[in-house]
N, C-alpha and C positions, 0 to 999 in steps of 0.2 A: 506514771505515764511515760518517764523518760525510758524507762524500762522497758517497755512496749517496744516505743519506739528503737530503740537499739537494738535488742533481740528483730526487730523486724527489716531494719538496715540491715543486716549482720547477715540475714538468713534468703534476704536477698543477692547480697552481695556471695554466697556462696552457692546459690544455686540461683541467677535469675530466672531463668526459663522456667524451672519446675514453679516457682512461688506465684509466678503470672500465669501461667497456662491453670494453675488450681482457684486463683482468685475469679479468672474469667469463670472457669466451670460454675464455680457459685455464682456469680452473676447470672450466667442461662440460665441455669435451674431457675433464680428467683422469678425472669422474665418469665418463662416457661410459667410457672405458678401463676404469677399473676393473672397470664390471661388466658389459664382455664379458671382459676378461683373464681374466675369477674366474670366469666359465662353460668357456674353454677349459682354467683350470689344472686344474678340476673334474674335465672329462674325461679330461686328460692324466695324473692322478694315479690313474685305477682302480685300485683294492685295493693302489696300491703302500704305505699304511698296514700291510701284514703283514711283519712283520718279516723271515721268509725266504720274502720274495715272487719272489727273483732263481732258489731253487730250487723254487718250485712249476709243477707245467705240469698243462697238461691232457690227456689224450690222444684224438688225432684218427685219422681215416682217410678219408682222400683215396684218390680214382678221378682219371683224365681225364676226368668228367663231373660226379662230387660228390664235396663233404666233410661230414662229418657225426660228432658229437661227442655221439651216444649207442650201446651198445653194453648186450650181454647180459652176464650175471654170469658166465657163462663165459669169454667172452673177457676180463672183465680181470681175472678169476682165475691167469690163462692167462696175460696180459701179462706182470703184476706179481710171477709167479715167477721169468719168466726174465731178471732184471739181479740181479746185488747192490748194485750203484747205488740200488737203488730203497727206500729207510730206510723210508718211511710211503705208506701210501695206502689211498685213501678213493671208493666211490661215493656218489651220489649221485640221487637219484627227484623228479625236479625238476615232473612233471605231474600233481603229487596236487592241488593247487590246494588252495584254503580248506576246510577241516572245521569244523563246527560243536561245539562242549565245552558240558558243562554241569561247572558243579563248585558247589562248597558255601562261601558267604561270609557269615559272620556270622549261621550258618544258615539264609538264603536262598539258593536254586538260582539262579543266574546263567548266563545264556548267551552265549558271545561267539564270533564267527567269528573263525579264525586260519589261515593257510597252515601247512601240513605240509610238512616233505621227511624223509623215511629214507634213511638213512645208514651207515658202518662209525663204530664206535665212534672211530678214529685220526682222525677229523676235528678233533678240537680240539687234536689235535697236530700239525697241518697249518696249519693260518689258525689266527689272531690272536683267539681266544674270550679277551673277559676277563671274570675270574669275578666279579659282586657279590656272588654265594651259591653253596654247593653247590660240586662237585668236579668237575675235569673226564674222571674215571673213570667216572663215573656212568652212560654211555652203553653199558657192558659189561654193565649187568644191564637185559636187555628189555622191563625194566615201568617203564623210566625215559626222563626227556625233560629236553631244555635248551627253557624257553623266554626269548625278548627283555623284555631290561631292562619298555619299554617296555609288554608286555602283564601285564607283573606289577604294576609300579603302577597300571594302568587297571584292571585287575579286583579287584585286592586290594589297595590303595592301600600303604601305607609297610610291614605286619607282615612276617614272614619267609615266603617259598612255599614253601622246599622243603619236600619233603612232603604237598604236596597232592595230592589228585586230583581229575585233567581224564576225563571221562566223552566217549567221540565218541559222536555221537548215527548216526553211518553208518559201514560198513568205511572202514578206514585201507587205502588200495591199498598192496601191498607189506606190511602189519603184518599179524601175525595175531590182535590184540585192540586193542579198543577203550577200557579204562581204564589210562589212562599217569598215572606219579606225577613230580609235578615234581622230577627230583634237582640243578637249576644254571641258575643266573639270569645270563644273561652280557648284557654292555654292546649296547644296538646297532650295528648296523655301520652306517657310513654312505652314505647314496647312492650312492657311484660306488664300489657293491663288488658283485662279480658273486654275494657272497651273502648270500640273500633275511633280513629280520627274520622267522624263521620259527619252527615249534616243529619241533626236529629229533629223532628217535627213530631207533633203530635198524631195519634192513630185517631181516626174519627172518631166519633164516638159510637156511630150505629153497626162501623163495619165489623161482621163476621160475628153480630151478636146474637144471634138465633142457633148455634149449632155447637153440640158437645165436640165434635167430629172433627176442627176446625183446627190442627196440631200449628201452630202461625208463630207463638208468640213463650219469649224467655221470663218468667218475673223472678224479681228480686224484691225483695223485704228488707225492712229498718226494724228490727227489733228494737223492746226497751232493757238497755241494758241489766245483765242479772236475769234475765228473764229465759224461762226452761225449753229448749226447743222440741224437747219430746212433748211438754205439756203444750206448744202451740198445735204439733201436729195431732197429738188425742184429742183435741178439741175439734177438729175438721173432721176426724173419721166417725165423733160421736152427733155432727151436725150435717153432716154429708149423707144425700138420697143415691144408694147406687144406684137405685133403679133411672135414676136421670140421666147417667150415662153409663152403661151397663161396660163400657171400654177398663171403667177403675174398678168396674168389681174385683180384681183379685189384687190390687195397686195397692200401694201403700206409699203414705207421704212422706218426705224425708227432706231436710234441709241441708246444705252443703254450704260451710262457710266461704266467702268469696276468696279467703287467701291459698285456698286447700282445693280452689276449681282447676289450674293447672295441671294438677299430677292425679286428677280423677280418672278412670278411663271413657274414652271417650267410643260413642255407639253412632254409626250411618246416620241418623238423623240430628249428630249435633258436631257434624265437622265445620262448622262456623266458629267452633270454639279451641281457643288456641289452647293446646297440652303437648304434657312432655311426659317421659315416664322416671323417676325417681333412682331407678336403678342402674338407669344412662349415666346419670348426672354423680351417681356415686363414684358410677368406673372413671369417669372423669377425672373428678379429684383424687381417683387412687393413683389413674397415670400420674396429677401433677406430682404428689406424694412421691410417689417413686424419683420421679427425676432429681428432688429432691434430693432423696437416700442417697443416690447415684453421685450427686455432689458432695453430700456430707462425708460417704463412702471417701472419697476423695480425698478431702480435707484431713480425713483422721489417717491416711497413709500419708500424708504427706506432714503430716505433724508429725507421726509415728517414725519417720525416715528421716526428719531434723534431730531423731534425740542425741544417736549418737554425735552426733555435732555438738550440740550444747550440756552434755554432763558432765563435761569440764569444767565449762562455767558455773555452774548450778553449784556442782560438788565445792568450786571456790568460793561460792556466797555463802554455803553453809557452815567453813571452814569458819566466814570471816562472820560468824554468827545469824543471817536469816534462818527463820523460822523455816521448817516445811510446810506448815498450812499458807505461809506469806507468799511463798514460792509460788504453789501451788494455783493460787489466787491471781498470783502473778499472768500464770500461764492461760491460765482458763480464760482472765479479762484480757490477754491478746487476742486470744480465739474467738472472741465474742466481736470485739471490736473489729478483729480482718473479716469477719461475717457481716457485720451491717456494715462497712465500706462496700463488701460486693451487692448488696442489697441495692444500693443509691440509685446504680441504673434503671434497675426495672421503680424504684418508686417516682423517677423519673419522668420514667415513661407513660407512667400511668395514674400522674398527675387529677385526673379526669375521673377516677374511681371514686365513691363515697369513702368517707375519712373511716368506717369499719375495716372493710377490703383493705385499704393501705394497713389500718395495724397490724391485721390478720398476718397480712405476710412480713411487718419489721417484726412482729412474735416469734413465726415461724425463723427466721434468720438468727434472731436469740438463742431460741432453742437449738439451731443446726448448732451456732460456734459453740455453746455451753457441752451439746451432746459429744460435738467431735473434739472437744479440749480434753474432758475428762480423764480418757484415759493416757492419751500420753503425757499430763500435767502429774497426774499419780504415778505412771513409770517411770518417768524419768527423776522425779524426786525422789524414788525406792530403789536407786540401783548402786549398787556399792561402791566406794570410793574405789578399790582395786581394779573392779571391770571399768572406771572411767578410764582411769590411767591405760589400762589394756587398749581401750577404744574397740574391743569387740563384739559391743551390742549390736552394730547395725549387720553384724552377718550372724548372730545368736538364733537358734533353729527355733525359739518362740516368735523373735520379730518374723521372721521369716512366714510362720505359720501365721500370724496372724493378716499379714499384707496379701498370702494368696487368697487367707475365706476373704477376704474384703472383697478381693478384684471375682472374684468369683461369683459372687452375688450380686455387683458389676452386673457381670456378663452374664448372668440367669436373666437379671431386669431387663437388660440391652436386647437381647434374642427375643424373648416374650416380645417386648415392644416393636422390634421389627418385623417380627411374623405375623404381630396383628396390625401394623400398619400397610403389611404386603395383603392380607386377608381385605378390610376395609376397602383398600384401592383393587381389587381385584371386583371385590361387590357392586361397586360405584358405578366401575367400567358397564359392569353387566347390567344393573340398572338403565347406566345411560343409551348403552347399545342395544340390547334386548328389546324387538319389537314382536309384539305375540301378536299376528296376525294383519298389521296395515300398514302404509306405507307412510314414513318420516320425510325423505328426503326431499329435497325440493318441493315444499310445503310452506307458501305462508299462512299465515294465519291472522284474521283482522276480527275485529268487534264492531259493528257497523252499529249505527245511530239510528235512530225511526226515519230521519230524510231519507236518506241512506235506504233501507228498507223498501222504503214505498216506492223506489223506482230500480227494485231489483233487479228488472229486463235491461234498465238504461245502463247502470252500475258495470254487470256481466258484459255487455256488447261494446261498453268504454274499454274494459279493462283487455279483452281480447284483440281488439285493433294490433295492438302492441303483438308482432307474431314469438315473442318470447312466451306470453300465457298460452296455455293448451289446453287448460278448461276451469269453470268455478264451481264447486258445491257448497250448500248451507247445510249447515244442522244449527241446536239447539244450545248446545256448549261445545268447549271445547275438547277434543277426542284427544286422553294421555297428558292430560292436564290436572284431571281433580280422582282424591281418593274414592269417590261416591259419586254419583249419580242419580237425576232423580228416578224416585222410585215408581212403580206400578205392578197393576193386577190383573190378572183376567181369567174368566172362567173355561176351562175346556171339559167337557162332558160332564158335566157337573161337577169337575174339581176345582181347585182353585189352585191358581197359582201366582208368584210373586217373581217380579223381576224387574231391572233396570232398563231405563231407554233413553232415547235420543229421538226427537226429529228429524229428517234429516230430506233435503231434497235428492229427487228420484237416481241423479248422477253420482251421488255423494261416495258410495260403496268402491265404483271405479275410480272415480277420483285419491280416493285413499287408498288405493291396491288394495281389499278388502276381498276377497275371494267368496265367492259364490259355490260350495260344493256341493248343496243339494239346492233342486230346483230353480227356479231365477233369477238374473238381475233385476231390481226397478226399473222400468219404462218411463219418459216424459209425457204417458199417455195414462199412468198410474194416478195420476193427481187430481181425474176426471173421476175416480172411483168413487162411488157412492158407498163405501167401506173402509176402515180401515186395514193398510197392509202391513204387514211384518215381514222382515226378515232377522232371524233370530241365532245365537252362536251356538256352540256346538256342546257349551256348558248346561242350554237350556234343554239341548233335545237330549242329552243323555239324564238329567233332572226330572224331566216332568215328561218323556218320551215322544216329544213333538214328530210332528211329521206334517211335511208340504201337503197343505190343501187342507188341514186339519181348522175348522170352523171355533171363535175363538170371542168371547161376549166381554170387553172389559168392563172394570170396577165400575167406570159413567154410563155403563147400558151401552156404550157404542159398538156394534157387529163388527169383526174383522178375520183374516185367512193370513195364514202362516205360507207365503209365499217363495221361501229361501231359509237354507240354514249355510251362516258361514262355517269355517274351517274352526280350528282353536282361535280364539280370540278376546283379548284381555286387553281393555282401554283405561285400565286406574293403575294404582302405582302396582309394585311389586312385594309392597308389605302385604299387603292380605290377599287372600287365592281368589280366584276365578269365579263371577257368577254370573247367572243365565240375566241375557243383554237384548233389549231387542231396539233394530232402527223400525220406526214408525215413518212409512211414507209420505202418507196425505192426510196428518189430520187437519181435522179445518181449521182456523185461524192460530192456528200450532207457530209460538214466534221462532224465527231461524236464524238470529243474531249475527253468528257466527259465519265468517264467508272464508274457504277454503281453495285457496289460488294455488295452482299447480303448475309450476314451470318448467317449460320443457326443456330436455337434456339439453344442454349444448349452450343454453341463453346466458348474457350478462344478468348475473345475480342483483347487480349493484342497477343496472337500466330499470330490470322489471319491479323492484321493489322502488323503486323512484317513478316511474309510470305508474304504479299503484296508486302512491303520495298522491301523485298529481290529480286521476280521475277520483280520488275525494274530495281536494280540492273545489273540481269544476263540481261538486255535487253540494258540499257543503263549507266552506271557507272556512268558517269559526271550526269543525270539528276538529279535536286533535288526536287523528288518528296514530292508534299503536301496532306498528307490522312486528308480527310474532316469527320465527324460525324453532323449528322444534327443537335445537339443540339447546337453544334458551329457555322455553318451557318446558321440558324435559330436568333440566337445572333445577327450575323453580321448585320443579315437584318435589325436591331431591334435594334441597339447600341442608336439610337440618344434616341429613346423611355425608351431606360433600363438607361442610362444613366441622363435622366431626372425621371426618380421614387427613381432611388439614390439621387438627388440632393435634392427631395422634401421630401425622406423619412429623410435624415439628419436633414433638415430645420425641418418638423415637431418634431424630437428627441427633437432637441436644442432646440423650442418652449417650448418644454411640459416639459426639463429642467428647462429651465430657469424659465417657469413661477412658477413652483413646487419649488422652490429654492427661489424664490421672497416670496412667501405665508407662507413656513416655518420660512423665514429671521420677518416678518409680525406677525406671531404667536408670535415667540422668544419679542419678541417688545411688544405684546398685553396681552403675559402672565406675561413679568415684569411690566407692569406697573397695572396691574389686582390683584395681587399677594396679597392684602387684600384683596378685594373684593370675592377672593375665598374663603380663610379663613372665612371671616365673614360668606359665605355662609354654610362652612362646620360646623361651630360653631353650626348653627342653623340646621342643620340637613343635609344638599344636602351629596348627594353620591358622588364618584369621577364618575358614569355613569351620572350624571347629569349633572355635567361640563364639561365631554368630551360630552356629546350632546349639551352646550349651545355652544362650540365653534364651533363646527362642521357644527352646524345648520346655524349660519353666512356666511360660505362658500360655503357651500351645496344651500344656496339659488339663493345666486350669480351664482353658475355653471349653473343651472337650465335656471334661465333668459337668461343667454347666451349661452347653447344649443341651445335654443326654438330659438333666433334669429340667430345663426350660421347656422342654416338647410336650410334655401334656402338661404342662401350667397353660401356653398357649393354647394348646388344644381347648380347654376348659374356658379358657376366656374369648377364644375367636367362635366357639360352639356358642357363648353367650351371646354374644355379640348377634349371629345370626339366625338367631331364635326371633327377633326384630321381623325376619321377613318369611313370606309364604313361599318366594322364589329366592332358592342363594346358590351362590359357588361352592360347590366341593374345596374340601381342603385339600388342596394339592400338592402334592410332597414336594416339586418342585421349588415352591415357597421355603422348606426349612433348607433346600440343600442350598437355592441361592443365600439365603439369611444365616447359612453356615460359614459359608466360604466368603460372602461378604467380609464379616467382621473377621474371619481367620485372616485374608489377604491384608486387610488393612493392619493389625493387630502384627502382621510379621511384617510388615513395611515401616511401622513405627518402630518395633525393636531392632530393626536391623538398623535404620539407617540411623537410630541414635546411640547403638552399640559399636558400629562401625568405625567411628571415629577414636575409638579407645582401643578398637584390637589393631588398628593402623599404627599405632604409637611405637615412637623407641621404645623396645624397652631398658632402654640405661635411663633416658625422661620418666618412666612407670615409675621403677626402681629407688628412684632420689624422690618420688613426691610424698610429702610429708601429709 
């Protein structure tokens, strides 16, 4: 160990700059790792926190066309009798979204919004519910609910809940009343669990139980462990009547373990269900991986560019009898050891990870110092006593070749990484800014409550006073917020056809700059129609060949006329393309949640969204209204994608650190040991422009080589990347010339000005230095 340590004094004391600038680079790197590692181990570990996660599954039904993982209360009534395999099981009503409570605190009426799901009672004998309060029986008597640790201390801070009552201010879909008593406070669940922090009650028992047709509800199963899930599914298909619901005649059943629900594909009717895709999460950890290399790359030239320094020494220990295996051993446990010292920070940091993650990466840093010792621990014990005495290893045309392929591979990873970080941020942008067909800007956007609601006229004519508003539209959700939309039908001349829609009051179209280019706007005189109206986008009429005035029967028997077709127009994300959309005028008790305030040019931003606050306020006190701006639900839509051009623009940063810090450490090295050679040069005439171009031009060659081969690796990884979406950026060449010249600029800014100060030198000082 004293050994270590004195070779490691020694090697700093001769070159401190290079020894620190390599120590940091490993350091980032490991930062770097850790907090992608911790995003993939994140995903990789979905809900396997439930203890008998290995027998829960969910149950699916795949066609040769779809699969789809909601199902009526018949059918898994129907399932789940015929196994005895099958110990517990639980549905689940996963599209009740947010409810709004009032309850009683400290006798103030409080009101707070919370997601719902109704359920079978055996759910907390399923998943992993821990109790802080209350029983987990409780869900057997219908006037009771669990809700999240978390919303019990935010509305009722430390006292005891159970026993409260939650008042819903609207039906509970699936419930058949609205004041539920709190009977059990359970822990939240964490992120990467496929279920929701929710207030979960039981589904009545009668609702929705007359009809195959009824697509409502998610089940999950407890199998007996050992037990064969093809043999539970044979058993349903040889006890199942298709003729009962003629929908599963070509279905087949099929179970999905809940650890393996994540990285399933997910199909329009189950985007309630959180996934990811497997082959993201790979490219992830190849970027960490890389950065990685790019350190270790590092370390093993900067070991490599110490030999000549120390085979003097070496050759004198061997003289005075060490072993070369001892040596060797020597060398290799410094290289281990300056590897987990740069380690400490990032485990530091990341204190908060599960005890796997932390090993995962003090391995990983083992393996970097063992990797990058090896070979200069074996060349420097194999070089002859003569070339030490010479001292002309560190300019010997093998060192040499081997320090370029290093920096070389470097700068293949470094370019790749920055051109797909330019790519990413380039997508982002167009995500964010891309509007196919309505208008963003000055747009709030609010969720309005059933008071709220039921005095629509009062709400609009409040909120207008204020001459910053210019006008208000409802619809039914919210427009360039969600991937999907609900769905519908309707027949036209006997065809059938399928398509997305919206509610939407008669203003709604103008209001969102929404363009009209065949036929016409809604009227406030339209809502009087004893029909349903449409106006439908331009993906429908080139789809199914609509045209205004064309008479139109939907799926519920109700009559309606094709009134308007917009321009192009696309209101979901930009991962998947374009489809036929229609707004619904005036159906009858059609809810319109959604209140859409448009402020006009010129107004205080910060007034009228505070005059908003306020006329909710005068409407309903307890509600606690959320005002939306598109730029931030636009985000929302967009998190996993923004989120990943962070991760990759880091990664790239730390790349083109580290390797810019490697190269100068490289210089510092090739100019002390050069430091006659310059002299002698200067003596005979060279300029100091001459030796800053002989060094430059060393490097500059290498970068070059390894652009030219970086361009289609990039190409091959930024084309994967945006296979992700149905709308992307061109690759545009512009990206590799800035991401050329980038790293060139920098790359001769670090050689010159660390060369610079050795071609300034006397050379009579060059000359004498030993």
């Amino acid at each position: 160990m004293h050994v270590i340590y004195r070779n490691f004094i020694s090697a700093l004391r001769f070159n401190k700059t290079a020894a620190i600038l390599n120590i940091m680079g490993l350091a980032i790197a490991y930062i770097v790792f850790a907090t992608i590692y911790a995003q993939v181990d994140f995903a990789n570990k979905f809900d396997r926190f439930h203890p008998q996660v290995d027998h829960i599954y969910r149950v699916d039904c795949k066609t040769p066309a779809s699969v789809w993982s909601v199902h009526s209360r018949l059918l898994i009534d129907a399932f789940v009798s015929t196994s005895p395999y099958i110990q517990k099981s639980t549905l689940i009503n996963p599209f009740i979204g947010e409810c709004y409570f009032t309850t009683d605190v400290n006798g103030n009426q409080t009101g707070f919004k919370e997601t719902v799901q109704t359920c079978s009672p055996d759910i907390t004998g399923i998943f992993d519910f821990v109790f802080r309060e209350g029983t987990p029986d409780c869900l057997k008597q219908p006037e009771m609910c669990l809700i999240p640790e978390s919303l019990a201390r935010r509305i009722f801070g430390s006292i005891s809940v159970v026993g409260k009552q939650l008042t819903a201010e609207g039906n509970i879909w699936t419930k058949d009343r609205k004041s539920l008593t709190v009977g059990g406070v359970y822990k939240d669940f964490p992120e990467n669990s496929q279920l929701a922090n929710a207030v979960y009650t039981t589904v009545s028992p009668s609702y929705q139980y007359e009809s195959w047709d009824d697509y409502t509800y998610v089940c999950y199963i407890l199998v007996t462990p050992g037990a064969d899930k093809k043999e539970i599914c044979s058993a349903f298909a040889r006890c199942f009547n298709v003729e009962d619901a003629p929908d599963y005649k070509e279905a087949e059943v099929k179970l999905t373990n809940l650890a393996d629900i994540y990285y399933e594909p997910v199909t329009s009717q189950m985007k309630f269900i959180k996934s990811g895709k497997k082959e993201n999460m790979n490219r992830m950890l190849m970027v960490a991986f890389l950065v990685a290399l790019i350190a270790m790359i590092n370390y093993i030239n900067y070991s490599v560019a110490l030999i000549p320094y120390r085979i003097k020494s070496i050759n004198i220990r061997k003289i005075a009898g060490a072993s070369v295996a001892r040596l060797r051993c020597a060398q290799l446990f410094e290289s281990v050891v300056i590897s987990l010292v740069a380690c400490l920070p990032a485990v530091l940091l990341n204190l908060s990870l599960d005890i796997p993650v932390l090993l995962r990466l003090v391995s990983l840093s083992l393996a970097v110092g063992f990797i990058a010792g090896i070979y200069p621990a074996v060349s420097a014990t194999s070089i002859s006593m003569q070339m030490a005495l010479k001292g002309s290893y560190g300019l010997s045309p093998k060192g040499l070749a081997l320090r370029k392929m290093l920096i070389g591979i470097q700068y293949i990873i470094s370019f790749t990484l920055v051109i797909l970080a330019f790519v990413i941020y380039q997508q982002n942008r167009y995500m964010e800014s891309r509007s196919f067909g309505y208008g963003k800007n000055r747009i709030a956007v609010v969720v309005l409550n059933g008071k709220t609601v039921g005095k629509i006229d009062l709400f609009t004519n409040e909120l207008k006073k204020y001459s910053g508003i210019e006008d208000v539209a409802f619809s039914s959700a919210k427009v360039g917020a969600e991937e999907l939309y609900r769905g519908g039908g309707a027949e036209k001349n006997n065809e059938m056809m399928y398509f997305h829609y919206l509610n939407v009051s008669p203003n709604f179209l103008s209001v969102m700059d929404i363009p009209v280019m065949e036929g016409r706007y809604p009227r406030q005189e339209d809502r009087q129609s004893k029909e349903l109206l449409f106006v439908f986008n331009r993906k429908a009429k080139e789809e199914y060949g609509l045209e205004v005035g064309d008479r139109l029967i939907t799926y519920w028997k109700d009559k309606g006329m094709v009134i308007g077709i917009t321009d192009e127009l696309k209101i979901n994300s930009l991962r998947t393309g374009a489809y036929p959309l229609a707004f619904v005028i005036n159906e009858k008790n059609a809810g319109m949640p959604v209140a859409c305030i448009k402020i006009r040019q010129g107004a205080d931003m910060e007034k009228a969204t505070e005059h908003i606050r306020q006329t909710f306020k005068e409407i309903d006190p307890a509600y606690p209204v959320e005002i939306e701006y598109y730029e931030t639900i636009i985000r929302q839509l967009y998190r996993d994608e923004i989120r990943t051009g962070r991760i990759v623009s880091a990664s790239c940063l730390a790349s083109v650190l580290i390797s810019l810090s490697g190269i100068l450490g490289l210089v510092l090295f090739e100019t002390q040991y050069r430091r006659r050679e310059i002299a002698i040069r200067k003596v005979l005439g060279a300029t100091v422009k001459d030796v800053l171009y002989r060094f430059n031009r060393t490097y500059l060659m290498v970068l070059i080589v390894s652009f030219v081969i970086s361009v289609p690796v990039s190409i091959y990884f930024a084309g994967e990347w945006l296979k992700n979406f149905a709308y992307k950026v061109p690759l545009d060449w512009m990206v590799y010339v800035v991401s050329f010249f980038s790293i060139l600029l920098l790359t001769v800014f670090v050689v010159t000005l660390q060369t610079w100060r050795t071609a300034n030198e006397n050379p009579v000082k060059s000359l004498s230095f030993n």
